[in-house]
N, C-alpha and C positions, 0 to 999 in steps of 0.2 A: 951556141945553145939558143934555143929558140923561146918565147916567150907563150906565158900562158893567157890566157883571157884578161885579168884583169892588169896585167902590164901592157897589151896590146891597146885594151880601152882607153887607158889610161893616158899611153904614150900616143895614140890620135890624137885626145883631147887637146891636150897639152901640146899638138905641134911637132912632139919629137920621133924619130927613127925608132926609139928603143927608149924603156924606162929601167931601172933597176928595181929588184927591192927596197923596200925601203924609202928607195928617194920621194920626197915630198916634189907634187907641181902644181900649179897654177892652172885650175880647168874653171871650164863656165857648162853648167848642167845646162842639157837639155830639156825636161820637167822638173818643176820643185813641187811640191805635194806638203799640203799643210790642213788641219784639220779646225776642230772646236777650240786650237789651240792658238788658232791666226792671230782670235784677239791678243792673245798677252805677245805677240810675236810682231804685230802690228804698233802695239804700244811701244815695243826696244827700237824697231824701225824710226819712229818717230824721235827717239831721242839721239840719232844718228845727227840727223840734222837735214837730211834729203826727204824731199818735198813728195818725188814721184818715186813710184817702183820702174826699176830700170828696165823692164823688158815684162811687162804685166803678161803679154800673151804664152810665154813659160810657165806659167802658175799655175796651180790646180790646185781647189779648195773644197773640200768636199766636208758639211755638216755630218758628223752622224756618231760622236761618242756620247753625248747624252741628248736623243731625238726621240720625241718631242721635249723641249725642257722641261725640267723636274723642278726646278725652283726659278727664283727671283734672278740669283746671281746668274744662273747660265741662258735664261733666256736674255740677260743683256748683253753676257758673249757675243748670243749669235747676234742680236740686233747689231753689235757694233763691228760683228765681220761686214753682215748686208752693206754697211752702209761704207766700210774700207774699201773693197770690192766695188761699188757703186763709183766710188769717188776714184779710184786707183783704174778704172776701164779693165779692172781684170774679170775676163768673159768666160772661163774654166767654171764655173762656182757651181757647184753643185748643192742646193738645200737642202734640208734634213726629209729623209723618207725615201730619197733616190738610193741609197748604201752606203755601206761600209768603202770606207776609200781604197783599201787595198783590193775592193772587189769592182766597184766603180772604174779605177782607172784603165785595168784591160779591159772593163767593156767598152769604156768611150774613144779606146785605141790609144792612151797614152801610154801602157807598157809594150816597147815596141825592141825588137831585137836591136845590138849593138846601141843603144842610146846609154846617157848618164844621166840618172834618174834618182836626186835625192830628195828625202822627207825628213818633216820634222818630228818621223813614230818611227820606232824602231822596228815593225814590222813593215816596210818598206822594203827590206829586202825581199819579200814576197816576187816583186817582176824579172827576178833575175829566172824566174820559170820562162819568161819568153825571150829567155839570152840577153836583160838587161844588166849594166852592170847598177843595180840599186842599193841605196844603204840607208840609214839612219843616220840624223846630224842633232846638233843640240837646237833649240830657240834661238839662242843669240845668234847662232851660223845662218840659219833662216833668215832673219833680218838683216845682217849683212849680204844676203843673196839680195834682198829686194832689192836691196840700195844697190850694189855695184854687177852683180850677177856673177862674179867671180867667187871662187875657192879655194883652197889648200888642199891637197887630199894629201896622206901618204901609201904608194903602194904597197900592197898587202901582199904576203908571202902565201901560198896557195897549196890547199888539201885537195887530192883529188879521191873522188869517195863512188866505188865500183858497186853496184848493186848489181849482183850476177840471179839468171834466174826469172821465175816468174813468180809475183804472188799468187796464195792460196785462197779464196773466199771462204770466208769473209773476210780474211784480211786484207789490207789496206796500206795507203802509204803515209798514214798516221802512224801506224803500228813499227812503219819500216822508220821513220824520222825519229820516233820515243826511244827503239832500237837503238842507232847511231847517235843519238843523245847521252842513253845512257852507256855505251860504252867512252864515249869524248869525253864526255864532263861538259859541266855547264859553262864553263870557262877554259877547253880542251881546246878551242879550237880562235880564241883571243884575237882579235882584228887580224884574222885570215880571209880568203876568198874561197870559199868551198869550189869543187866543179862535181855536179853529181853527174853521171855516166854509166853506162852496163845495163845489157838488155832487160832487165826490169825496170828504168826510167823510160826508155824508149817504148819498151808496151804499153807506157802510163798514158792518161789522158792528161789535157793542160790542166783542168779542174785540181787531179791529184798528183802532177808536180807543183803548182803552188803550193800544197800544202809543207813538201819538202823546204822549197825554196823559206817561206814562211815562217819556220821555226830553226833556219840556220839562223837566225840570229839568238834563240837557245843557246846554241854551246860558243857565242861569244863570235861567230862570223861578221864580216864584216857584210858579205854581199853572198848570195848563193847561185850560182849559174847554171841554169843547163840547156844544152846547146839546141838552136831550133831547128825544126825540119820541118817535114810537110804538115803534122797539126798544128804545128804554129805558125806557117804562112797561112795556112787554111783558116780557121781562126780570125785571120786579122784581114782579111782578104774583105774590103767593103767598110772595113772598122779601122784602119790605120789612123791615127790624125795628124801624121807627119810623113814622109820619105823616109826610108830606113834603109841600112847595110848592114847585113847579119857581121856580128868576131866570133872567131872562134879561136882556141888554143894552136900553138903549134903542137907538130906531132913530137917533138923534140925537148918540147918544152920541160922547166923544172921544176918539180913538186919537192915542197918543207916532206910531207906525208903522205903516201899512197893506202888507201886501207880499202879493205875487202867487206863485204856483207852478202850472204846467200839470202835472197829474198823467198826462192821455193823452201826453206825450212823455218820463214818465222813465222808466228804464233801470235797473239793477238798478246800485245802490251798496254801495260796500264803505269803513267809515273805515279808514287805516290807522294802522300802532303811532305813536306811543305817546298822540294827544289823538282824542277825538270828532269834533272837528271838522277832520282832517283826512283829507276824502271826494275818492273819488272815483269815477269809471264803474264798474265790476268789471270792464270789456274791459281796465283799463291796470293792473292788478293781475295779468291771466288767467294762469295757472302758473306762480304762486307756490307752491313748496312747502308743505303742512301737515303736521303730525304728527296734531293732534288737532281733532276738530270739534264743536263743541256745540250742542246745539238742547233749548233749555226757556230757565230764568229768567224770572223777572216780566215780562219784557219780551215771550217768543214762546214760554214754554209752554203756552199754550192749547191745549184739541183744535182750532184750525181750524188753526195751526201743524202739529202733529203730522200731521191728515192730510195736508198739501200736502206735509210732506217723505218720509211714507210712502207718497205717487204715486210719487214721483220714485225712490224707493229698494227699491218694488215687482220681485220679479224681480231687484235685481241683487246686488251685495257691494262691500263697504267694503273700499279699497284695503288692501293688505297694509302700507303705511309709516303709515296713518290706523288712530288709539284713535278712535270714534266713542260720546259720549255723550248719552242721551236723557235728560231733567232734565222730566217734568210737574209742572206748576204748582201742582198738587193732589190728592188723594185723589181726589174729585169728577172730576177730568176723567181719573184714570188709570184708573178703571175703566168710565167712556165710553171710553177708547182700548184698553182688552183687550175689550171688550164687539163694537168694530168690527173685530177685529183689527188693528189698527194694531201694537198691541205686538210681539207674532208678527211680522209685515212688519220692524221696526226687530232683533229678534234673529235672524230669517233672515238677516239681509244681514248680522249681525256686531257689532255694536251691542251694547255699555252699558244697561242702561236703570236709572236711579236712582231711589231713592225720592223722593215729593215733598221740596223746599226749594233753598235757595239752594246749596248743595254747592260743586261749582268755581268759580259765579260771584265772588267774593271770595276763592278761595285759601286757606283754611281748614282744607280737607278733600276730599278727592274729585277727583282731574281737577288735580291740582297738575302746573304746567309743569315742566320743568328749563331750565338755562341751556340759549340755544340753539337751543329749541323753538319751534313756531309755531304757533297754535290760533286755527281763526276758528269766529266765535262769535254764537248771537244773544241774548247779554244786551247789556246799555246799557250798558260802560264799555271800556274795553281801555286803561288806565293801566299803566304800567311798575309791575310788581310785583304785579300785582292777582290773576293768578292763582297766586301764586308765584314763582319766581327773575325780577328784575329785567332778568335779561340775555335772557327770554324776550319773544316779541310776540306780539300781540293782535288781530287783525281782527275788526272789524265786517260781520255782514249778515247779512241774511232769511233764513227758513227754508227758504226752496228753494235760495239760493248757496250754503249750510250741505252742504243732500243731497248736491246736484247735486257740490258740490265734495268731499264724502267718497266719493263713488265713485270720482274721478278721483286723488286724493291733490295735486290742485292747485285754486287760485281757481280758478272756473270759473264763466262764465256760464251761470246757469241757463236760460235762452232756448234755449242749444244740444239742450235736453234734449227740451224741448217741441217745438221745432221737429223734432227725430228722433222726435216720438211716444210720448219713452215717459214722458211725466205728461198 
């Protein structure tokens, strides 16, 4: 029997012929990715008892969950990464205003096919879009990376998830992920390795298989993979920042669960408050009040996001009861988005536009709810509290439900929009 993706990775890393499920081994990542979070990660390091980081040139630190700081306590975070980083020769550092890190690190070529790629954010699984196998770790496992550069993993038993078909515009592979979310469960798919496949990922662009990749850790994945080809050497072709050798599954290989999704019949999805996985059409949602609408986060601020919801919001204006916020994903793609006018289009119509990072997505800074409020959004989580006051909710979906619904001040099928013509 032949092995899948993340026993293949696996069993490189580690040296051996073949891994089982299950079996735990001994690997040394290729990037470790750590955020706003270095500093308290930095602090456990130190209490290790090891002076140096064992391999500083593996690291990659990218500012950007609360950029620019909002108070006292987090701009001494960042001063006391600058100065970790300074001291430690690790030269990856990216500061606040360059990105969001899951969007930073394929542009600077560290999400690179077949590599072992952990962080210490749970949407780290994100680079399994360029056939990395990545995952999410705790703080403490982070700090033990410094010190020794070694890890435990154990092999993850593997879903393989068939997206047959093509999408319909305006839908999206937001629409397709909330889908497969909500049939999994939020915990459906528990320290597995997803493999997404089937001619509706292969028609996708890299932009919008991250976003699949991205939200496998939603229904409890461990890593999300989908395998590369020619947009994904193309892509990195100038931007690698290592040597790579694509894995791929055997044909042979064994799957825990094989499941099915027709992409040419779905219909634009919306989860509602307060779990991921509770989806549904966006027609049984349709005017529901918003107050605020979000469009960026790791999950759909890319420019090919930005332009679809700047069709849609071309010519018109943001409802007078709707704060409408634009969040790009990075430096890099914000001045492809004023370059195309995009920007201009989202502040015509009334719009926000924020500097790159995570800002409202986590509730921190920027775009905080009050009790009460209701904000649909295309980042990955809508948990009670996430964006602030508890007593507020969170909708999930795509970039175009996002537009289409800040113009109107309610859910709003974006189909209606397209069908009128005016994206």
């Amino acid at each position: 029997m032949g092995m899948t993706f993340a026993q293949k990775i696996l069993a490189r890393k580690a040296g051996l012929d073949s891994v089982a499920v299950g079996q735990i081994v001994e690997v040394e990542p290729d990037f470790c990715l750590s955020h706003d979070n270095t500093a308290a990660i930095s602090k456990t390091f130190k209490k290790i008892g090891v002076e140096w980081v064992k391999y500083p040139e593996r690291f990659v630190i990218v500012l950007d969950h609360t950029v620019p700081a909002s108070t006292e306590k987090y701009a001494l975070g960042h001063k006391e990464i600058r100065e970790f980083v300074a001291a430690q020769g690790i030269l990856n550092f990216y500061d606040a205003g360059v990105g969001i890190c899951h969007q930073v690190l394929p542009e600077k070529g560290f999400a690179l096919p077949g590599k072992l790629i952990l962080g210490s954010d749970s949407h780290t699984t994100t680079y399994g879009a360029f056939g990395a196998f990545s995952a999410g770790i705790g703080r403490s496992e982070m700090a033990v990376l410094y010190a020794t550069g070694k890890i435990w993993l154990k092999t993850p038993a593997s879903f393989k998830i068939v997206a047959s078909g093509r999408l319909q515009a305006p839908v999206t592979s937001k629409d397709l992920i909330l889908k497969i979310i909500g049939e999994i469960g939020a915990d459906g798919a528990l320290y597995r390795s997803i493999e997404f496949s089937g001619e509706a990922i292969e028609e996708m662009s890299l932009a919008s298989r991250m976003v699949l990749s991205n939200m496998a850790v939603e229904m409890g994945a461990k890593n999300g993979y989908i395998a590369p080809d020619e947009k994904t050497l193309s892509f990195l072709e100038g931007r690698a920042a290592a040597d790579y050798t694509p894995v791929y599954p055997d044909l042979d290989a064994e799957y825990e669960k094989i499941l099915e999704f027709d992409a040419s019949s779905l219909t634009p999805q919306v989860a509602k408050p307060h779990t991921v996985d509770n989806v549904v059409p966006a027609t049984e949602v349709e005017g529901t009040r918003i107050d605020q609408a979000l469009l960026g986060t790791c999950t759909n601020g890319r420019l090919e996001d930005l332009r679809l919801a700047a069709k849609i919001l071309k010519g018109k204006l943001i409802a007078k009861n709707v704060r409408m916020l634009v969040l790009p994903a990075s430096q890099e793609v914000l001045l492809q988005a004023l370059a195309e006018g995009l920007i201009e289009t989202f502040v015509q119509a009334g719009a926000m536009v924020l500097n790159p990072g995570c800002g409202p997505c986590l509730g921190a800074h920027q775009g905080v709810l009050a009790p009460g409020e209701v904000c649909l959004s295309t980042a990955n989580r809508n948990f009670k509290g996430r964006m602030g006051s508890r007593d507020a909710e969170i909708y999930l979906a795509s970039p175009s439900t996002v537009a289409a619904s800040a113009i109107t001040g309610t859910i709003t099928d974006p189909r209606n929009a397209f069908e009128r013509g005016e994206a």
